[in-house]
Each structure stands twice: as structure tokens, then as C-alpha cells.
Residue frames relative to the residue before (quaternion, step in Angstrom):
aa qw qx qy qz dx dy dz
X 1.0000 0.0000 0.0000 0.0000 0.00 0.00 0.00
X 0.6526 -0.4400 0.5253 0.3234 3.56 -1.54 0.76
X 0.0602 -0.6217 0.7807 0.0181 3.85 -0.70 1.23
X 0.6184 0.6336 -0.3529 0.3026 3.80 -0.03 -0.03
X 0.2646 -0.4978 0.6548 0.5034 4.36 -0.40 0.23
X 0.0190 -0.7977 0.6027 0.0115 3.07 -1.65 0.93
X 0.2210 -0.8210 0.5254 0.0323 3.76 -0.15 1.29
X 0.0317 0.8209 -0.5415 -0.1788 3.20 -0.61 0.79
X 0.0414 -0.9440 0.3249 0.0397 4.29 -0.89 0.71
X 0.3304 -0.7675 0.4676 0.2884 3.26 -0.47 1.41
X 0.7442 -0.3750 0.4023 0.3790 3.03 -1.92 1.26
X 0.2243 -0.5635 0.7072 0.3633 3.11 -2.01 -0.53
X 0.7965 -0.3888 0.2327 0.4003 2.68 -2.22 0.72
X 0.0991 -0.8565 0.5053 -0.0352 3.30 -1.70 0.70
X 0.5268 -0.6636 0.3234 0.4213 3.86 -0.31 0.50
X 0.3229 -0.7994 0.4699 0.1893 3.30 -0.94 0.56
X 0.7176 0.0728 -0.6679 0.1833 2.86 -1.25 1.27
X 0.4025 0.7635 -0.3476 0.3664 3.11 1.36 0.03
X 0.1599 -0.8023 0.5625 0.1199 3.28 0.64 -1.21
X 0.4857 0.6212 -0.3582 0.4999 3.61 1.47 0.94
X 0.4145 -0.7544 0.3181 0.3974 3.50 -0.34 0.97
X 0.2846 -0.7374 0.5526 0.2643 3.52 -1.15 0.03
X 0.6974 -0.5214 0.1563 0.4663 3.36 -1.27 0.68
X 0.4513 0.7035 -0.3509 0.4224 4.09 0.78 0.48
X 0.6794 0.4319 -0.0915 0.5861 2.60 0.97 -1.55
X 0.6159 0.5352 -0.3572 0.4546 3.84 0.48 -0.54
X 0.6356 0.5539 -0.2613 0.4701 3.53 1.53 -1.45
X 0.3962 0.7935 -0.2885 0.3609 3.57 1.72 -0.99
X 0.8397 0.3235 -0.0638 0.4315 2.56 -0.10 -2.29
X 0.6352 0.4168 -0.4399 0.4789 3.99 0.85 -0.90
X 0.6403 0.4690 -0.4883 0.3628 4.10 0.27 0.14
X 0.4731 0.3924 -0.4443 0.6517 3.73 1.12 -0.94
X 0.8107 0.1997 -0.4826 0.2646 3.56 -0.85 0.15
X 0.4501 0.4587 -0.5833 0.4967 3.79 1.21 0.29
X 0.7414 0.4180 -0.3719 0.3705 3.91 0.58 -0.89
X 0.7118 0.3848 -0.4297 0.4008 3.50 0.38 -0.06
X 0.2818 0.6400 -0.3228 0.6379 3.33 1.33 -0.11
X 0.7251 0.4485 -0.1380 0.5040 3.77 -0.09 -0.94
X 0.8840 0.3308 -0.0422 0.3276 3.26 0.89 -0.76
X 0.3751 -0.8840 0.0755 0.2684 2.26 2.52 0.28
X 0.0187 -0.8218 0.4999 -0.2727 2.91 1.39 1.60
X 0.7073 -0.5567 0.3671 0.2345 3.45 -1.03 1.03
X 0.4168 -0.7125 0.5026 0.2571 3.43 -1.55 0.10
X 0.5804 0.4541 -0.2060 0.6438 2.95 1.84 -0.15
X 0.4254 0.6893 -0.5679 0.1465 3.77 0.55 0.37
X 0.4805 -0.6498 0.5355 0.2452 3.34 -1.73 -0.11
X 0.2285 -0.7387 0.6255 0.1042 3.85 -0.36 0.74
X 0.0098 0.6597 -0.7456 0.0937 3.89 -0.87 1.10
X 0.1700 0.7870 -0.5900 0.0603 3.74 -1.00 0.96
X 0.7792 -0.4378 0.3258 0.3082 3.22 -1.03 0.55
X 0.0241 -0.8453 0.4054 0.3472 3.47 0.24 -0.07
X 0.0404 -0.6351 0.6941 -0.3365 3.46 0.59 1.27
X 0.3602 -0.7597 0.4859 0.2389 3.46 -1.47 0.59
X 0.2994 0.7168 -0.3838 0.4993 3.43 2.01 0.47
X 0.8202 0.0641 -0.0572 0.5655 3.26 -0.01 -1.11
X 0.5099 0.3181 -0.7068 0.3732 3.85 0.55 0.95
X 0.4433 0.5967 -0.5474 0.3845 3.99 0.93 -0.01
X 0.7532 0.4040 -0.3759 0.3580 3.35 0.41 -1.18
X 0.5199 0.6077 -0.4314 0.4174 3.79 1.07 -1.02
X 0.6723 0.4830 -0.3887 0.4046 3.37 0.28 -1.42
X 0.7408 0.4292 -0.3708 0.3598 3.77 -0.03 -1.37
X 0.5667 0.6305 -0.3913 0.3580 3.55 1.04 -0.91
X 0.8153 0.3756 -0.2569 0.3579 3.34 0.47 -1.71
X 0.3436 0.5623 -0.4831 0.5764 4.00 1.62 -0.05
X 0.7543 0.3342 -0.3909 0.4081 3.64 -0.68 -0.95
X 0.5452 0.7262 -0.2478 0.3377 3.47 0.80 -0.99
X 0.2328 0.7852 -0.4747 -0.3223 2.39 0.19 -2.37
X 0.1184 -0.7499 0.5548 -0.3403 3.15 1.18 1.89
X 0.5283 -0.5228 0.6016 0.2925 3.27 -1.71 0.68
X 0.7810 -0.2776 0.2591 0.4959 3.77 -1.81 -0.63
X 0.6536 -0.5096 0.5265 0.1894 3.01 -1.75 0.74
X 0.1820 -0.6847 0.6150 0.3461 4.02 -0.72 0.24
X 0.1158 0.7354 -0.5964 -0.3000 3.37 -0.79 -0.46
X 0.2248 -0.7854 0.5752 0.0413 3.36 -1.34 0.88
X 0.4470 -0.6726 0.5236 0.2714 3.20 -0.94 0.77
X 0.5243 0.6670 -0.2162 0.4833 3.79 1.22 -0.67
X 0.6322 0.1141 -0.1842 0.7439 3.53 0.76 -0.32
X 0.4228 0.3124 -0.6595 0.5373 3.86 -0.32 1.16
X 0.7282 0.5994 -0.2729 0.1896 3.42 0.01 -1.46
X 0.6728 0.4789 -0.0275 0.5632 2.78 1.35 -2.41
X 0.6005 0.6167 -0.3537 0.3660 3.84 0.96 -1.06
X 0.5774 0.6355 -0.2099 0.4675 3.29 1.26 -1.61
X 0.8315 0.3766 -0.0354 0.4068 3.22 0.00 -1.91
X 0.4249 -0.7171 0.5476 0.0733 3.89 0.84 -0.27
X 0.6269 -0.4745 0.4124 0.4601 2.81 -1.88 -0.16
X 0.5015 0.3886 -0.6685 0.3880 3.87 -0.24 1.03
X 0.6031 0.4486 -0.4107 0.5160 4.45 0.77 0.42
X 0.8196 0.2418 -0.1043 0.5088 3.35 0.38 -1.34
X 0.3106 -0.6792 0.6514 0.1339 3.33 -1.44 1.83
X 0.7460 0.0734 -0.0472 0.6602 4.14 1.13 -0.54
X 0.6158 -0.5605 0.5529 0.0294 3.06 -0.93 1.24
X 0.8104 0.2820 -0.1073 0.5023 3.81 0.06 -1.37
X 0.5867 0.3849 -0.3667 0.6109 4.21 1.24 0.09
X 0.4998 0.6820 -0.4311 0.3150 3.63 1.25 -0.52
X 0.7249 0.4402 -0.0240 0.5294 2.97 0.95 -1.91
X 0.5702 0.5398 -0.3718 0.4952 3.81 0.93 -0.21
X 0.6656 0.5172 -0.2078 0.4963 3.23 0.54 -1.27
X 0.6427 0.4158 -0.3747 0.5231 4.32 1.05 -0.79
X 0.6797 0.5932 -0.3331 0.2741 3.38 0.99 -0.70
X 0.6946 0.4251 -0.2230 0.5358 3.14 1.55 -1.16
X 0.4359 0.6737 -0.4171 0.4268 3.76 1.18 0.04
X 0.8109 0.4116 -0.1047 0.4027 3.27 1.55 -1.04
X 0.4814 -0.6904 0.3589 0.4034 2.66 1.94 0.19
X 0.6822 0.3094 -0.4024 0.5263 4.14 0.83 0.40
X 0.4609 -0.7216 0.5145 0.0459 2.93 -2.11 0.36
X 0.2253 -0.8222 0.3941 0.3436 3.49 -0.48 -0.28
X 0.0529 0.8367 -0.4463 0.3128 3.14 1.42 1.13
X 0.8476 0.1869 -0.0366 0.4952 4.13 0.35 0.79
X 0.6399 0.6162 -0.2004 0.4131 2.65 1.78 -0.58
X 0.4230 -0.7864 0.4055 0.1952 4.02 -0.57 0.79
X 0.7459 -0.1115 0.1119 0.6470 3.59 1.72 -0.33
X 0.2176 -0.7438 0.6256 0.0894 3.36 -1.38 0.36
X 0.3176 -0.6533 0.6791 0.1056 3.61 -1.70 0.79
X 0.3248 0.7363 -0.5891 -0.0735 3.17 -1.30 0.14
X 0.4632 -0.6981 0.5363 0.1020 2.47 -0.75 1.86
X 0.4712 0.7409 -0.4657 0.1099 3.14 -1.16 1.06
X 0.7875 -0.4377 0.0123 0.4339 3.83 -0.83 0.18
X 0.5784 -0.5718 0.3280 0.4805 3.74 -0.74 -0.22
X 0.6602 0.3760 -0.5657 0.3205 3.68 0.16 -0.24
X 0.4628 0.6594 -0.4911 0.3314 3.78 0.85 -0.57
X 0.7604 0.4474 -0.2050 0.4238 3.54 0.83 -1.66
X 0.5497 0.5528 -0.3849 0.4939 3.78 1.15 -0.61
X 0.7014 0.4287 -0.3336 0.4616 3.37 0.12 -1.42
X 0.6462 0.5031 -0.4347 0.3746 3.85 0.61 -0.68
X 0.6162 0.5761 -0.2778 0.4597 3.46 0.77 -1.78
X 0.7443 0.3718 -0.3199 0.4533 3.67 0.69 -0.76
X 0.3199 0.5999 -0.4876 0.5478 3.87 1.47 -0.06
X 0.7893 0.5266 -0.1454 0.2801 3.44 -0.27 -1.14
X 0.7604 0.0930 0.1181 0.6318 3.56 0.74 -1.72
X 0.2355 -0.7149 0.6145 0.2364 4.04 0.52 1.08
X 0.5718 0.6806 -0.3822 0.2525 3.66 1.26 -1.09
X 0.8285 0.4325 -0.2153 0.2832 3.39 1.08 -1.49
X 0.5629 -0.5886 0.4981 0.2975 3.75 -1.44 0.23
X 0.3395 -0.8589 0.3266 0.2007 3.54 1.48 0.48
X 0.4342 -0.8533 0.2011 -0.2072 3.20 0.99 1.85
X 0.8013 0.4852 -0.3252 0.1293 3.39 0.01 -1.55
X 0.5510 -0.5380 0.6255 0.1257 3.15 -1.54 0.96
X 0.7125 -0.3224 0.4582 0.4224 3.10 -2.34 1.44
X 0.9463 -0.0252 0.0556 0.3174 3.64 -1.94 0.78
X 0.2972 0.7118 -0.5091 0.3818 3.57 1.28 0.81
X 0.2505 -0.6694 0.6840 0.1455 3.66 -1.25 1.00
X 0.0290 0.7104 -0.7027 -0.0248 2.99 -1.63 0.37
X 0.3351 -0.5888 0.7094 0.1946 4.12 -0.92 1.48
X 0.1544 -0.7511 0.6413 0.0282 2.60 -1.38 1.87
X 0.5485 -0.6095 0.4754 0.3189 3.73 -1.06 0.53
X 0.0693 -0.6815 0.6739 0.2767 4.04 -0.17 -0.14
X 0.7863 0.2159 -0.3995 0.4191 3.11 -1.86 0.97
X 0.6543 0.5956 -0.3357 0.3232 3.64 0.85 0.16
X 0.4302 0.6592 -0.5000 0.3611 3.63 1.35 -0.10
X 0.0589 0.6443 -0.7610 -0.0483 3.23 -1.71 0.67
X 0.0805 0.6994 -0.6971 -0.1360 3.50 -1.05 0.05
X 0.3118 -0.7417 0.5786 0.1335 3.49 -1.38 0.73
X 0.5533 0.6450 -0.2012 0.4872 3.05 1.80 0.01
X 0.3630 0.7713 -0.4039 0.3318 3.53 1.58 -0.27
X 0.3452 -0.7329 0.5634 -0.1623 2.81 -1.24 1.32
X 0.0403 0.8128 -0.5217 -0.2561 3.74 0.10 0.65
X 0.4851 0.7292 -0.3716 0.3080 3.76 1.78 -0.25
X 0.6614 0.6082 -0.1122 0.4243 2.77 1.73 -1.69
X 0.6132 0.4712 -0.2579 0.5792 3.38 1.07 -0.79
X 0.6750 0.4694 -0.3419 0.4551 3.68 0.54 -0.28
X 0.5857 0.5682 -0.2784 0.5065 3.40 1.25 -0.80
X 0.6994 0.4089 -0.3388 0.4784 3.60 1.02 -0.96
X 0.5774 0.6825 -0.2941 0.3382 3.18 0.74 -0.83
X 0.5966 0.6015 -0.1169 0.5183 3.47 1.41 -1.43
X 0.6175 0.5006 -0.0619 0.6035 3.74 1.22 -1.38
X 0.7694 0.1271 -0.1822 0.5989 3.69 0.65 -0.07
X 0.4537 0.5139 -0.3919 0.6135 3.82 0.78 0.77
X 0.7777 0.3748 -0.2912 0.4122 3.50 0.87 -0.77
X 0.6644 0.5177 -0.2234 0.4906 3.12 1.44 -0.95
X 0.7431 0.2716 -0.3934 0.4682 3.51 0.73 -0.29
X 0.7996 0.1007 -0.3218 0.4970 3.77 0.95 0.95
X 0.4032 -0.8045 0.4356 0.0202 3.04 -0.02 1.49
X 0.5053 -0.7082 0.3525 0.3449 3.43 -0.80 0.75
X 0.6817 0.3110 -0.3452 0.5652 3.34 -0.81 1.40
X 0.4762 0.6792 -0.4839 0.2789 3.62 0.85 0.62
X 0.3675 -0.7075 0.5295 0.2898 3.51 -0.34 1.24
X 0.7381 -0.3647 0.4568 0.3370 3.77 -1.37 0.72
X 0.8248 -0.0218 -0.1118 0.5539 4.05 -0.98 1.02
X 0.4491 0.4785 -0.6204 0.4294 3.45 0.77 1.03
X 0.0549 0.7777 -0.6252 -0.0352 3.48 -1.08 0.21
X 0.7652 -0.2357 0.2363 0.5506 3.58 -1.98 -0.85
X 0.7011 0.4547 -0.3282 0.4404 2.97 -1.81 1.18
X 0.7680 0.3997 -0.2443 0.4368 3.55 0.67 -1.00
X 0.5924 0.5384 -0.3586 0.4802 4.05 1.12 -0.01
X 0.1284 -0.6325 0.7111 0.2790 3.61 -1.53 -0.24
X 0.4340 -0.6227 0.5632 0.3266 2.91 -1.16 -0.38
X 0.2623 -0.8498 0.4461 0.0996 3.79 -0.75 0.85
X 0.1000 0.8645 -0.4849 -0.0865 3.39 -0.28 0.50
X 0.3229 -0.8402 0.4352 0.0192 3.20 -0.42 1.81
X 0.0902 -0.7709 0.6288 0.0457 3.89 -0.47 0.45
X 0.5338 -0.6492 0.5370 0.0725 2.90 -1.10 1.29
């Protein structure tokens, strides 16, 4: 289980097809950092985002306003963010498991963000408040509970499917043995 205050935040609003925030979405992300702020999120927290280039925009603007060390990005909370509560059977091993993918901890740390997608945050918010219609707005925060995910929607196909989708991406076809995440670019070739 998450030992850590743990905030979870949807991206702000962003251009489409691009998938780059837009000046809204920038306004987004600089309020989630007045609201966590507000909420008295640590000086020592940890930021873990999606690595969507939405919510690494939003991560980035956060940890400036902040002034928060580096951003993780994970491919695992893109995946899991996307996919909700038909991927993720616990929520708090979800986010453990991206952390140790990345090789960091939360050993010292006073709290964590993760910046990431709305169904992840709905399906949580609805963990929480059986009450609520799971809502959340462009750069909305939301104090998550550890040990409180449920999804009735769980999937063991679905969770295998994500699993498969983030296995590929952190080793990419053609990856020579003790390469791993981190060690690729991406290339974009024009013709």
C-alpha cells in the first residue's frame, strides 16, 4: 500500500491530434499546482506521470510552480490511466510497481502526484464516494485514499492486454538483452 499523501491529477486540456497542451490546459496545470499547494503537499514530493505529452506538460508545469525535482514518466500510468478500472485489480501496487519500473522510490519522500488520465481518476473518485458520478475536470486534483480502489469492472483479459502494451514499449522490437526503459528515442522519418 501507498505510505505516502497521495494526489492523483488529470492532465489539462490539450490540442488534438497532437496531444500537446494548449494555452488552458497550461492555465490547468498552473492551478493543480496552486491546489496541491493548497493542500499542503510536501516539499519533498514525488511527481510520476504518464508519459503522454499532456500530462508530461502538466507534470512539468506542476513541478516549476512547485519547485519539485524531475518528473517520472511512465508508460504504465498511460496504459493503466487509459484503461482504468478494466487493467488495474489495485490501484496502490499499480503505482508501486511504475515506480519500481523506474527505478525510484518513495523512501524520504512527503507525497506523490500522478499526473494522469481521466478514467484512472473517475474510477478512483468513485472508489472513494460510491456517492459520486466520477466527474473530473482538465487539471483537477483529487487526495487519494490508499487501500481503497475497487473496480467492478476488472478485467483479468484487460489487465493482460495492458500488461502486453507496456512490455512492448519498454522493449521494443530489436532490443539486444540488458537494454531496457529509457534506452530508445523515438524517430521520426519524413519521406
Amino acid at each position: 500500500m501507498l505510505a505516502v499523501e497521495t494526489f492523483l491529477v488529470r492532465h489539462g486540456s490539450y490540442d488534438r491530434p497532437a496531444g500537446e497542451l494548449n494555452e488552458q490546459g497550461m492555465q490547468d496545470a498552473a492551478q493543480a499546482a496552486e491546489d496541491l499547494q493548497a493542500a499542503g503537499l510536501g516539499a519533498f514530493a514525488l511527481i510520476l506521470s504518464s508519459d503522454a505529452p499532456r500530462t508530461m506538460g502538466t507534470a512539468h508545469i506542476i513541478a516549476d510552480c512547485l519547485s519539485l525535482g524531475p518528473v517520472v514518466p511512465s508508460k504504465r500510468m498511460n496504459v493503466g490511466g487509459n484503461a482504468g478500472p478494466t487493467a488495474i485489480d489495485d490501484l496502490d501496487r499499480w503505482i508501486l510497481t511504475a515506480l519500481d519500473e523506474a527505478g525510484v522510490t518513495l523512501e524520504g519522500r512527503e507525497g506523490l502526484v500522478v499526473v494522469t488520465h481521466e478514467p484512472l481518476i473517475a474510477a478512483a473518485q468513485r472508489s472513494m464516494d460510491s456517492d459520486s458520478r466520477g466527474d473530473i475536470g482538465y487539471g483537477e486534483v483529487l487526495r487519494y485514499t490508499p487501500g481503497v480502489w475497487t473496480s467492478p469492472y476488472f478485467s483479468a483479459a484487460s489487465a493482460a492486454l495492458a500488461e502486453e502494451q507496456i512490455a512492448a514499449a519498454n522493449n521494443p522490437a530489436g532490443a539486444q538483452p540488458g537494454e531496457g526503459p529509457g534506452t530508445w528515442e523515438t524517430l521520426r522519418f519524413t519521406s
